[in-house]
Each structure stands twice: as structure tokens, then as C-alpha cells.
N, C-alpha and C positions, 0 to 999 in steps of 0.2 A: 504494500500500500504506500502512497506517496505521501510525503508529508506534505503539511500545510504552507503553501509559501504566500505569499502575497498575489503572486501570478494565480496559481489554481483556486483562493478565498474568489479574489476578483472577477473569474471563470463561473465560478459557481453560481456569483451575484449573478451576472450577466445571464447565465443561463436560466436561474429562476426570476427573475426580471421578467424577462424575451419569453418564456414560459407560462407568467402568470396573465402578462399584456395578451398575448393571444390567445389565449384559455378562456379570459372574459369577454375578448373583445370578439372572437370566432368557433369557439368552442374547443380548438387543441391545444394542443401543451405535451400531455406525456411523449406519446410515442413519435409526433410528429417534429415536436421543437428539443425536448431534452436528449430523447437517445443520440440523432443523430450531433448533438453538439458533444455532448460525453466525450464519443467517438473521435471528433476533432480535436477539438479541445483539449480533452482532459488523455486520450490515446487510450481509452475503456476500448474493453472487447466487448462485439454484440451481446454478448450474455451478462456481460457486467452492466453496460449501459441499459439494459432493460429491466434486469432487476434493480438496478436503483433509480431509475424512472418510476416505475411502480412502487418502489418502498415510499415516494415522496408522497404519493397519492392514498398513503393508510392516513392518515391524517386529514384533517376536515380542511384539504386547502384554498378548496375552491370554495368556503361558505359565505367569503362576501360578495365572492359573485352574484352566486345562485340568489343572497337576499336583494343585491340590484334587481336580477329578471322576476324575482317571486313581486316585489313592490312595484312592477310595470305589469305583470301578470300576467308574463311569459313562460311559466311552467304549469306543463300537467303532471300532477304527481302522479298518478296512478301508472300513467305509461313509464315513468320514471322509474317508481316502485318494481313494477314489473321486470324492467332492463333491468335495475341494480341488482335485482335476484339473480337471474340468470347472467349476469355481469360475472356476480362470483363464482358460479358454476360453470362456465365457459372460462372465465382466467385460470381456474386450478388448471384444467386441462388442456390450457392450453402453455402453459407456464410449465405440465409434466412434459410435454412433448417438445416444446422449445429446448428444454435442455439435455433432451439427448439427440439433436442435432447441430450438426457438426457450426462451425463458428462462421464459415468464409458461406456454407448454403442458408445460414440462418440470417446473414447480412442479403446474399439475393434475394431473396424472400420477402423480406423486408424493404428493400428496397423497389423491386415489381409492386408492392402493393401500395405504395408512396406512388410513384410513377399509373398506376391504372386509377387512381380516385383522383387524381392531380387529373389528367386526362381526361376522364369523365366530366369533372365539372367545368373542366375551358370550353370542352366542345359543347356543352350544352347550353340548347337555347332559351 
């Protein structure tokens, strides 16, 4: 593990900064703004950069977001409720399978599916 130096604290800021702005302001953050900065930034392997992507999000980080859209009256909970169940049911397994594949196919992967939603939405009218 690397130590702390003023480069990787200031990395970190930046990256949950750049993380939280988009999170609120578009709905990503984890996988689409932290893994792949990890990776540059900080030289995390796919596996390390996704599990501490996801370790930030056990925490309630996104709650003052959510009270901006709740106080404009931009959520429905129910459908909400429902995704966060099977949210947790789908990460276990998907989080057993992620890690017994291999590091350089779990970056393609990842990366095809960054590139196919990215694509999806330019092209659509």
C-alpha cells in the first residue's frame, strides 16, 4: 500500500470532488468517475479500483443529494426501494465473479460497457 503523500491526499480530493459533482449533478460517480481515475491516478489494478469504489459507497454519501431531488420531488421511492434490493443481490454476485476474472479481461469489460452506454446515448434522438 502506498503511503500518504500530499500528491495521492490531493488525488483522492480530486477524485471524490469530480465524483460527488457528477453523482449529483448526472447520477455517476462510482464506476464511471472513481474506478477509472484510481487506475490513472493513483496506478490501482481493476480489482483494487472497484472494490474501493464500492467501499466508498457503504456509507450514506450520496444523502444530500438525494434530499436536493427528494425536496424538488424527483424520487420515487418505491422503484428505488425495489432496485436497492436487488442492487444488493446482483453486487454480491456480481462482485463473486468479478474477482475470479482475470485483471487485463476485467479492464475490457469494463471498459466495452463504458464505450456501449456512452454510444447509446450520443446516438440517441
Amino acid at each position: 500500500m502506498k503511503s500518504m503523500t500530499v500528491t495521492i491526499i490531493l488525488s483522492l480530493v480530486l477524485i471524490g470532488l469530480l465524483a460527488g459533482v457528477l453523482s449529483g449533478l448526472v447520477g455517476v460517480g462510482g464506476g464511471i468517475i472513481m474506478v477509472p481515475l484510481l487506475v490513472l491516478l493513483l496506478g490501482f489494478n481493476q480489482h483494487q479500483a472497484q472494490g474501493t469504489s464500492l467501499t466508498v459507497l457503504v456509507v450514506p454519501v450520496t444523502a444530500l443529494a438525494v434530499f436536493n431531488y427528494y425536496k424538488e420531488g424527483y424520487i420515487n421511492w418505491k422503484y428505488a426501494a425495489i432496485i436497492a434490493v436487488f442492487f444488493v443481490v446482483g453486487s454480491y454476485f456480481g462482485s463473486k465473479l468479478a474477482v475470479s476474472i482475470d485483471q487485463k479481461m476485467l479492464k475490457k469489460i469494463f471498459a466495452a460497457i463504458l464505450i456501449l452506454v456512452a454510444g447509446k446515448m450520443l446516438l440517441e434522438k
